[in-house]
Backbone bond lengths (Angstrom), bond angles and torsions (degrees), N, CA, C in turn:
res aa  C-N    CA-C-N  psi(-1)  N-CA   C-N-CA  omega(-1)  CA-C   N-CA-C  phi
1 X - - - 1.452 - - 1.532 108.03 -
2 X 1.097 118.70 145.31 1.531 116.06 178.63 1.672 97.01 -134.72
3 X 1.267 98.10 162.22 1.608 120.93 -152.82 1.812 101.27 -141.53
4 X 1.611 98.65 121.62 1.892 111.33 -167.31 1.426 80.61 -127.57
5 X 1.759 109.66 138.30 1.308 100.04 148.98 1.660 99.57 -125.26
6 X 1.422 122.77 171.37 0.959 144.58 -165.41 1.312 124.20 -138.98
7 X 1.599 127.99 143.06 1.692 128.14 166.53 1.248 129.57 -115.39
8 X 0.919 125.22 158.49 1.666 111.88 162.39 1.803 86.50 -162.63
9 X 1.333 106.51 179.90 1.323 124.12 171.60 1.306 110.52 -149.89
10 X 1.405 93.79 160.18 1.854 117.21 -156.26 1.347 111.46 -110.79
11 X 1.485 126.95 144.33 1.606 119.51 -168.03 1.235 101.82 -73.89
12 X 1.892 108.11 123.97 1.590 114.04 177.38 1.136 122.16 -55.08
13 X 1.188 103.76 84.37 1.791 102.82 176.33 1.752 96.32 -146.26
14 X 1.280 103.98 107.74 1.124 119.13 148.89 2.137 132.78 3.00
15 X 2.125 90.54 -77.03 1.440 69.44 158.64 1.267 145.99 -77.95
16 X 1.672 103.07 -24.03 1.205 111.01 -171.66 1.827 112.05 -71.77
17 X 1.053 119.62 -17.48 1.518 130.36 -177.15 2.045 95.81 -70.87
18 X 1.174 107.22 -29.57 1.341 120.52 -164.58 1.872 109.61 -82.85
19 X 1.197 80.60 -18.76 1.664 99.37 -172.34 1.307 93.52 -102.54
20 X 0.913 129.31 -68.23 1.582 124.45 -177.24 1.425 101.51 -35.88
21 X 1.554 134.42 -46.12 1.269 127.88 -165.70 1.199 108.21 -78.06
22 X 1.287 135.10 -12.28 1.555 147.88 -169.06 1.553 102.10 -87.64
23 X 1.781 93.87 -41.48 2.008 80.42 -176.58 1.293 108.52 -70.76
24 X 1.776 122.96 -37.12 1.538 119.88 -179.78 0.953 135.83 -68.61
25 X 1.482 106.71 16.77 1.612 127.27 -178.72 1.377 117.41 -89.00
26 X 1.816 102.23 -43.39 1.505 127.82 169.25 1.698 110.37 -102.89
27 X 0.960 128.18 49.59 1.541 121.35 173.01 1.504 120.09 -33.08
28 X 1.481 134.22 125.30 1.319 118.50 -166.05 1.787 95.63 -80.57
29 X 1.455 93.60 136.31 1.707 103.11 178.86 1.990 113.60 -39.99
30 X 0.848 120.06 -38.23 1.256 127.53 169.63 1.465 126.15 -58.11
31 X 1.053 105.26 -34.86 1.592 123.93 166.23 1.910 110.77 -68.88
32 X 1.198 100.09 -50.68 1.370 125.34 172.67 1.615 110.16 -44.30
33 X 1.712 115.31 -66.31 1.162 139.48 177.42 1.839 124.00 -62.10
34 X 1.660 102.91 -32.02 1.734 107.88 161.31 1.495 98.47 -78.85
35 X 1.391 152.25 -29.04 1.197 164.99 -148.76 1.798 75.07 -70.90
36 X 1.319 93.86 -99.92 1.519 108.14 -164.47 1.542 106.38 -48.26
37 X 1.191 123.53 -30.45 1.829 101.31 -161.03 1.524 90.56 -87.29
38 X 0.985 146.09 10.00 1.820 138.98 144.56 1.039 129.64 -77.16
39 X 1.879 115.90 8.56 1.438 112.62 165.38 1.864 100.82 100.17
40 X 1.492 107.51 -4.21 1.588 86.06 -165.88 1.627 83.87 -91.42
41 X 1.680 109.94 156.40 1.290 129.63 179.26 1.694 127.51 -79.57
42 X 1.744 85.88 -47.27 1.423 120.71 -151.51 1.668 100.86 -145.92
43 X 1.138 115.08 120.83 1.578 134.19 169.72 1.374 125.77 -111.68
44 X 1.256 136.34 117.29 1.387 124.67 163.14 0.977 115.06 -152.03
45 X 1.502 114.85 145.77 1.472 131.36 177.17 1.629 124.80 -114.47
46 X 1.383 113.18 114.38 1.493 111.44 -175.14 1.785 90.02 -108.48
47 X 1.769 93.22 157.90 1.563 102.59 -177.43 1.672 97.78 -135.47
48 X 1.247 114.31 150.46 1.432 120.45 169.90 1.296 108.91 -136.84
49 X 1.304 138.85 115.30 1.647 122.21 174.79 2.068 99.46 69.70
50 X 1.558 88.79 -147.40 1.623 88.58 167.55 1.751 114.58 -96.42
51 X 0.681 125.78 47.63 1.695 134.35 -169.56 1.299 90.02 -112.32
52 X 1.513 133.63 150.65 1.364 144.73 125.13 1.740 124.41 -107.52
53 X 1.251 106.24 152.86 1.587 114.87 172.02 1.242 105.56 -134.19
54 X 1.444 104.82 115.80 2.021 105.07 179.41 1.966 81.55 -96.22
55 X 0.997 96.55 149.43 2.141 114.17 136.20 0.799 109.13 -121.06
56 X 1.651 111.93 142.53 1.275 135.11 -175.22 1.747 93.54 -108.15
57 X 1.393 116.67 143.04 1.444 112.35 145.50 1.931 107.05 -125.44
58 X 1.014 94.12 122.92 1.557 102.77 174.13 1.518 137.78 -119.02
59 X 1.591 126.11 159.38 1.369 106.16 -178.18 1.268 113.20 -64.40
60 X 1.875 114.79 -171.19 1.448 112.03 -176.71 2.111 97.27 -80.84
61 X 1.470 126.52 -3.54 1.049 110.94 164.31 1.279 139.62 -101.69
62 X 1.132 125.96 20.69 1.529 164.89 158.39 1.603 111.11 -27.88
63 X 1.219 119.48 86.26 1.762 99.03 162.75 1.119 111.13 -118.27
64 X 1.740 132.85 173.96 1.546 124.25 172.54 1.172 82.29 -87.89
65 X 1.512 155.71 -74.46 1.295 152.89 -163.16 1.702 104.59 -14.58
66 X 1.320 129.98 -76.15 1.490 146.32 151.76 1.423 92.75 -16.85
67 X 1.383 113.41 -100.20 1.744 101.71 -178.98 1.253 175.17 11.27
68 X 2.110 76.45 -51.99 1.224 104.50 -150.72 1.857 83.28 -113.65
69 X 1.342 112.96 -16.41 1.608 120.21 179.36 1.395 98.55 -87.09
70 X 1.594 145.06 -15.59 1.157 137.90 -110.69 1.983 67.27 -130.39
71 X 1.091 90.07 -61.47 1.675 108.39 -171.52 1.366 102.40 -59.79
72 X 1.326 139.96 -47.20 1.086 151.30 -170.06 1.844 107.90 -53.87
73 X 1.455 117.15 -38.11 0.978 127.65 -167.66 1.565 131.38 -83.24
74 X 2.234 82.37 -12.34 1.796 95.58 -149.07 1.712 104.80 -123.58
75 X 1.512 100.15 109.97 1.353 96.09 -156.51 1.241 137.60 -52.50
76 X 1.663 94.08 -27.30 1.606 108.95 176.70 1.363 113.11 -57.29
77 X 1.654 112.35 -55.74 1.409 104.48 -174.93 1.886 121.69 -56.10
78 X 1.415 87.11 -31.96 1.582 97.54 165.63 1.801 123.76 -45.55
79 X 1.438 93.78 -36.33 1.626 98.18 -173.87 1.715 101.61 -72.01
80 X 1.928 99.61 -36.15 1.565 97.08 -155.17 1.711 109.53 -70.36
81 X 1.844 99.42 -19.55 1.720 103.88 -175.69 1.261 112.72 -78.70
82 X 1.359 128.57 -17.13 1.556 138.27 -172.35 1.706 88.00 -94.48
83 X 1.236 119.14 -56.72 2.164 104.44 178.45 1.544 96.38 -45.82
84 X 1.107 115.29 -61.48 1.892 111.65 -164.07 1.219 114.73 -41.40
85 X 1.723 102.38 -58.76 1.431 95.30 177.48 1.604 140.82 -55.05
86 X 1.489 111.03 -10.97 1.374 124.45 167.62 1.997 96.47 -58.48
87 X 1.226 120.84 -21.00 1.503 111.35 -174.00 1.641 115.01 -129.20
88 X 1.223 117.04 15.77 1.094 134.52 -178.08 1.748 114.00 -125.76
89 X 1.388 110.09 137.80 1.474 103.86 164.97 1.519 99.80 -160.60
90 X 1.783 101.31 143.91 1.421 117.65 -177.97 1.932 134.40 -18.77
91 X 0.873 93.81 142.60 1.742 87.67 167.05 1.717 105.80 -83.26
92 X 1.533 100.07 141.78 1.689 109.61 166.10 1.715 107.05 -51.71
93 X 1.413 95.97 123.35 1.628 119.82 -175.20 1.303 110.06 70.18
94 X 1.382 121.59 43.56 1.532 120.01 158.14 1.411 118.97 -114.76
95 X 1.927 117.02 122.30 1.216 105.73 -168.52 1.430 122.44 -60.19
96 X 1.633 101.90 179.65 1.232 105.88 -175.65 1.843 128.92 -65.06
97 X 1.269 102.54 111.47 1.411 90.07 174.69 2.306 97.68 129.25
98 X 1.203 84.20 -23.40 2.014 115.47 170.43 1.478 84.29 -43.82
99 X 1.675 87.81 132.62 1.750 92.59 155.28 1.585 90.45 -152.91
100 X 1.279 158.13 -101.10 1.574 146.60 -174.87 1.579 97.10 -68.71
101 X 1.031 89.47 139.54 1.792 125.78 -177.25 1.836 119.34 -105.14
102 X 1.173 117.35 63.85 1.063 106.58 178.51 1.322 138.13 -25.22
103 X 1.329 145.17 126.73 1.353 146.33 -166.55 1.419 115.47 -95.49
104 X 1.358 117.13 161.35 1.352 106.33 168.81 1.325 88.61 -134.34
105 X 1.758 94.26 144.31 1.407 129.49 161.64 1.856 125.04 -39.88
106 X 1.494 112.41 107.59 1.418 84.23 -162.79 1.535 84.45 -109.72
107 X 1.437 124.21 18.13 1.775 105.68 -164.22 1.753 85.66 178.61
108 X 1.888 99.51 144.62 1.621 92.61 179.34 1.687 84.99 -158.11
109 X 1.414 109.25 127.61 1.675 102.79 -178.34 1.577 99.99 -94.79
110 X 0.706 138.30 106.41 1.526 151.69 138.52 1.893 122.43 -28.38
């Protein structure tokens, strides 16, 4: 199993941070259903302020590349990434078109 985590941040605004948490309460089943048929296992999203941290846990055949074609194709999810982005905006130095930012591991206690 391999394990990605990711960031992005959300426009500081209060309601809209509030709304964003309202849609991830009800995930539309379809969103749910591209989730899993890309191999990911395990999803989660923590929020602090406007910051997010998803973890991913995924199988060993898992790519965002795959994913990211998978999503590309499927209209619904299309609708759900264009709603998000009404409450989401890039991290400083992420190109154009960037929305989660993969992290790297700088420390792991064993």
């Amino acid at each position: 199993m391999k394990k990605y985590c990711l960031a992005l941040d959300l426009k500081n605004d209060p309601n809209l941070i509030e709304e964003y948490k309202r849609f991830h309460q009800n995930v539309w089943p379809e969103i749910i259903e591209s989730i899993k048929k890309s191999g990911i296992i395990s999803l989660e999203i923590y929020n602090i302020q406007d910051r997010l941290l998803m973890i991913i846990e995924a199988d060993s055949n898992f790519s965002f590349e795959e994913k990211s074609k998978l999503d590309a194709t499927n209209p619904k999810v299309q609708e759900w990434e264009t709603l998000m982005w009404k409450f989401q905006q890039a991290l400083p130095g992420a190109k154009p078109g960037e929305k989660w930012l993969l992290m790297d591991k700088i420390f792991e206690l064993k």
